[in-house]
PyMOL CGO cylinders between C-alpha atoms (Angstrom):
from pymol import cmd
from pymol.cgo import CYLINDER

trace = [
    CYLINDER, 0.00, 0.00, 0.00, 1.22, 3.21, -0.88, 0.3, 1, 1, 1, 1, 1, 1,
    CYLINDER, 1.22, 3.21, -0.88, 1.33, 6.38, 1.49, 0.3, 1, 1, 1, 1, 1, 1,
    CYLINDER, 1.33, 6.38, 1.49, 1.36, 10.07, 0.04, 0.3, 1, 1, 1, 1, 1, 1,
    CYLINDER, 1.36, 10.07, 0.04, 2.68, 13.15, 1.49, 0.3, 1, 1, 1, 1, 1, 1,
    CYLINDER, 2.68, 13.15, 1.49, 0.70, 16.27, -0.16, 0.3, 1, 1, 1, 1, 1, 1,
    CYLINDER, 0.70, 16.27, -0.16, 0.60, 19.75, -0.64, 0.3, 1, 1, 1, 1, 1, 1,
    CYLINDER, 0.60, 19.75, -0.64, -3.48, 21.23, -1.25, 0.3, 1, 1, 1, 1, 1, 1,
    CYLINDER, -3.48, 21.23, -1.25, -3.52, 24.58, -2.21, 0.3, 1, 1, 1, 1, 1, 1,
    CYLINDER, -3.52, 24.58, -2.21, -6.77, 26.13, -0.49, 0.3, 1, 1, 1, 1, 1, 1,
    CYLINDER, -6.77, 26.13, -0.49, -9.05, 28.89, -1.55, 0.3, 1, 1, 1, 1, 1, 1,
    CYLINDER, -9.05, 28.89, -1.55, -7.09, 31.64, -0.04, 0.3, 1, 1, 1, 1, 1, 1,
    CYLINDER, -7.09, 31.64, -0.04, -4.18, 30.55, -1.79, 0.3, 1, 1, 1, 1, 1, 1,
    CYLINDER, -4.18, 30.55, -1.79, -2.17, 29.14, 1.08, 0.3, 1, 1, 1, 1, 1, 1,
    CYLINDER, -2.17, 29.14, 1.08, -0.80, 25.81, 0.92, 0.3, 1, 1, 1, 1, 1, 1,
    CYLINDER, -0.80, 25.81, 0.92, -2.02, 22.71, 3.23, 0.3, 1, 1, 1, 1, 1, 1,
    CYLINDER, -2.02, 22.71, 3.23, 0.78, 20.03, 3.37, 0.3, 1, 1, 1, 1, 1, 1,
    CYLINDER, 0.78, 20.03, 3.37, -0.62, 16.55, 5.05, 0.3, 1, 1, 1, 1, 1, 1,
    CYLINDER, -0.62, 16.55, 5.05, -0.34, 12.60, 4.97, 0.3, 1, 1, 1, 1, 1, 1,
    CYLINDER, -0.34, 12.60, 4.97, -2.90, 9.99, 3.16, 0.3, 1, 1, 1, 1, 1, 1,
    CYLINDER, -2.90, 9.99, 3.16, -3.07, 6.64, 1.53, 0.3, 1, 1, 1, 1, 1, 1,
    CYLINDER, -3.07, 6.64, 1.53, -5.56, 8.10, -1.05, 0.3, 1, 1, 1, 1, 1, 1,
    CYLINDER, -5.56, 8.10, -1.05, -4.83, 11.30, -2.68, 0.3, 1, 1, 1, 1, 1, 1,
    CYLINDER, -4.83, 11.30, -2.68, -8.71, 11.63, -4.01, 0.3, 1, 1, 1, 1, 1, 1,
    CYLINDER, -8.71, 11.63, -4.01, -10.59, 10.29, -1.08, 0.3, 1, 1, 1, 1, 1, 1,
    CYLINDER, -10.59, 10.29, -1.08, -8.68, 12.85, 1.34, 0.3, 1, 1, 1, 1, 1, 1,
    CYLINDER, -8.68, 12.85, 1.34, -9.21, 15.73, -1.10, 0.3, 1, 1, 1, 1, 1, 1,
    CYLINDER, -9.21, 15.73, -1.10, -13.19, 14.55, -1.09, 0.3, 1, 1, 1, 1, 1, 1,
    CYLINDER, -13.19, 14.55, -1.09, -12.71, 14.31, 2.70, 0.3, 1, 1, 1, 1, 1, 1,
    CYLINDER, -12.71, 14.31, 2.70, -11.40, 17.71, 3.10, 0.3, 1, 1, 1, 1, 1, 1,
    CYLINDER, -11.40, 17.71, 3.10, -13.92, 19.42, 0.73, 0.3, 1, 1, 1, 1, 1, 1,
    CYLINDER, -13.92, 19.42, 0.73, -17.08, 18.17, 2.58, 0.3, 1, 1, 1, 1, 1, 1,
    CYLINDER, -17.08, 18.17, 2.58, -15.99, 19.91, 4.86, 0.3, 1, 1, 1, 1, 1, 1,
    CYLINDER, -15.99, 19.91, 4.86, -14.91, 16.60, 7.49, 0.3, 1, 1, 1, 1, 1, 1,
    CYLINDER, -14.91, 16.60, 7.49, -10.98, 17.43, 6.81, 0.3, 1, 1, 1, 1, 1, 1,
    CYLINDER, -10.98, 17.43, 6.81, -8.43, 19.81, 8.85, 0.3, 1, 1, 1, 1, 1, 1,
    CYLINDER, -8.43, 19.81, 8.85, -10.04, 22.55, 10.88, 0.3, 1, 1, 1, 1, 1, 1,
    CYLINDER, -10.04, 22.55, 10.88, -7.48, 25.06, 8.71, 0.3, 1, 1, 1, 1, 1, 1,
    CYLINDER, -7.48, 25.06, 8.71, -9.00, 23.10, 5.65, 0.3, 1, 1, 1, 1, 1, 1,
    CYLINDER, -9.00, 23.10, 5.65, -12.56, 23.49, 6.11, 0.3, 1, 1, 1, 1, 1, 1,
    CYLINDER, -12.56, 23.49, 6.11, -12.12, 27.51, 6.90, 0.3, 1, 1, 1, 1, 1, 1,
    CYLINDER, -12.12, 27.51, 6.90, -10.57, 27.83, 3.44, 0.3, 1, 1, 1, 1, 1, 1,
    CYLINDER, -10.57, 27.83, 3.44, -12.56, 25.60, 1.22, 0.3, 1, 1, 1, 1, 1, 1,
    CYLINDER, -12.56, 25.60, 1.22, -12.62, 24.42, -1.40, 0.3, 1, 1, 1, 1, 1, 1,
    CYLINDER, -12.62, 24.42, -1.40, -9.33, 22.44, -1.97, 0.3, 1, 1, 1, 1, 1, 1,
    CYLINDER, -9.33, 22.44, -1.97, -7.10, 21.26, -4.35, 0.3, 1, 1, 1, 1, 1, 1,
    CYLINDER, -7.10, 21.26, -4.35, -4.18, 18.34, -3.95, 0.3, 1, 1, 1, 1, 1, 1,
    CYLINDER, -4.18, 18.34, -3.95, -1.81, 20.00, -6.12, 0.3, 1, 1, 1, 1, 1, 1,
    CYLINDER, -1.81, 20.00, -6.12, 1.27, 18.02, -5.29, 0.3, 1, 1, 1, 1, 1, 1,
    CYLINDER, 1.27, 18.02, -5.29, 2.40, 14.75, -4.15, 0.3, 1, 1, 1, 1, 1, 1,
    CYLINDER, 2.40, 14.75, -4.15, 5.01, 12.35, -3.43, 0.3, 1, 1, 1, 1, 1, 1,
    CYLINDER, 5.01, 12.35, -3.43, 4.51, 8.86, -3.08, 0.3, 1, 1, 1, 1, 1, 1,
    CYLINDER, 4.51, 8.86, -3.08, 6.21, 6.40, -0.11, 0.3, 1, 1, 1, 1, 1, 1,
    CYLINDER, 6.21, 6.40, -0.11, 6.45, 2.67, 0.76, 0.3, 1, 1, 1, 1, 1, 1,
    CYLINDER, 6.45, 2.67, 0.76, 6.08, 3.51, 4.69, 0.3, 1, 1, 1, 1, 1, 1,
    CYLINDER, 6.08, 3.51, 4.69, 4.10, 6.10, 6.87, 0.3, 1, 1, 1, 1, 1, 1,
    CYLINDER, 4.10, 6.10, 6.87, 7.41, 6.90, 8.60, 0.3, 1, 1, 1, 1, 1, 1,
    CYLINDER, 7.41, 6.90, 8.60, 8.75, 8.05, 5.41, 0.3, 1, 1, 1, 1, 1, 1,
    CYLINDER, 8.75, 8.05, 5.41, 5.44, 10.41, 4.14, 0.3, 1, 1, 1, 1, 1, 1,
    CYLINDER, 5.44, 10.41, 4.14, 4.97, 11.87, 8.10, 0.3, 1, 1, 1, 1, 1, 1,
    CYLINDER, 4.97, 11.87, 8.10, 8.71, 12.37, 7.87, 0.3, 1, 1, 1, 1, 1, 1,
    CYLINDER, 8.71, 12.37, 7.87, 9.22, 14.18, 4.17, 0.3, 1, 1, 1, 1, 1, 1,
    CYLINDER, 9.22, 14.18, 4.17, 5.82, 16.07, 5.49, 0.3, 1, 1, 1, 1, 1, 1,
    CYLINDER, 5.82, 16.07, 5.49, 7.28, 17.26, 8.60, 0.3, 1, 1, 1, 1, 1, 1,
    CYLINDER, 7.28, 17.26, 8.60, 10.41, 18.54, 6.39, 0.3, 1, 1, 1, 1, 1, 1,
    CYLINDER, 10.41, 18.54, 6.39, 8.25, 20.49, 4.28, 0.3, 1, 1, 1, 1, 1, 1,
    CYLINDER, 8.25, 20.49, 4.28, 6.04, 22.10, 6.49, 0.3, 1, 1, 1, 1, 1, 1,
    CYLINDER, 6.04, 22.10, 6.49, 9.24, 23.97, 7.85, 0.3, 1, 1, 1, 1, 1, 1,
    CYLINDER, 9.24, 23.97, 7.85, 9.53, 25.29, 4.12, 0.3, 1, 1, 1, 1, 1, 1,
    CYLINDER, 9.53, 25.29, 4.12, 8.73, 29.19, 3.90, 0.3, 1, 1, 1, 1, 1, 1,
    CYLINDER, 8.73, 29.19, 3.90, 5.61, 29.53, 1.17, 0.3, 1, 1, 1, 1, 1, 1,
    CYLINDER, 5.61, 29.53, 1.17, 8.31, 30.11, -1.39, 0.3, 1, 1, 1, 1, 1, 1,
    CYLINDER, 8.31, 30.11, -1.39, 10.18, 26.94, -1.38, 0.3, 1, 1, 1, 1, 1, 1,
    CYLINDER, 10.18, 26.94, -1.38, 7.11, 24.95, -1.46, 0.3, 1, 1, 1, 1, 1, 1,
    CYLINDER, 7.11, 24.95, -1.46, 5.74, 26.95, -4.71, 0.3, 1, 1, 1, 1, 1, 1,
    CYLINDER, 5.74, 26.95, -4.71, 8.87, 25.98, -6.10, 0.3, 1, 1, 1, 1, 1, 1,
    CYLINDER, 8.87, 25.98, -6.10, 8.27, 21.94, -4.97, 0.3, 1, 1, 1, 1, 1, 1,
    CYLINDER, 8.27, 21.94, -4.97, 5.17, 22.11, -6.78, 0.3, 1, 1, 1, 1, 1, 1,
    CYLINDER, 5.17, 22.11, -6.78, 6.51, 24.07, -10.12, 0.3, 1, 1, 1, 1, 1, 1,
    CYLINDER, 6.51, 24.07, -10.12, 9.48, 21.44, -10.66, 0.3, 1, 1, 1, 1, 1, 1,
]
cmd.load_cgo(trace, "trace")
């Protein structure tokens, strides 16, 4: 089974970074409004980037290393 580390770009334009095993159920999940409390106060979202992982340990560890990106690095994650 895979696991997913993911960047969601919300309606404000800010960036959500998170783990899941399913890229389109959690995007469903955080549209209805059942996701992250930041989430559902900037709805709707879009998964705009991901990277895919064999473990959880690796995903919760590549998403704890981005979340300490500033805004700027992470735009340029997604535009590579």
């Amino acid at each position: 089974m895979s696991h997913y580390f993911y960047l969601a770009r919300c309606s404000n334009g800010s960036l959500y970074s998170g783990y899941c095993k399913d890229l389109k159920s959690r995007e469903e999940m955080h549209n209805s409004g059942k996701g992250a409390k930041y989430t559902r106060a900037h709805l709707p979202v879009k998964i705009i980037y991901s990277e895919e992982f064999d473990t959880v340990s690796e995903a919760l560890k590549r998403e704890a290393q981005v979340k300490k990106f500033p805004k700027s690095r992470k735009e340029e994650l997604i535009n590579m």
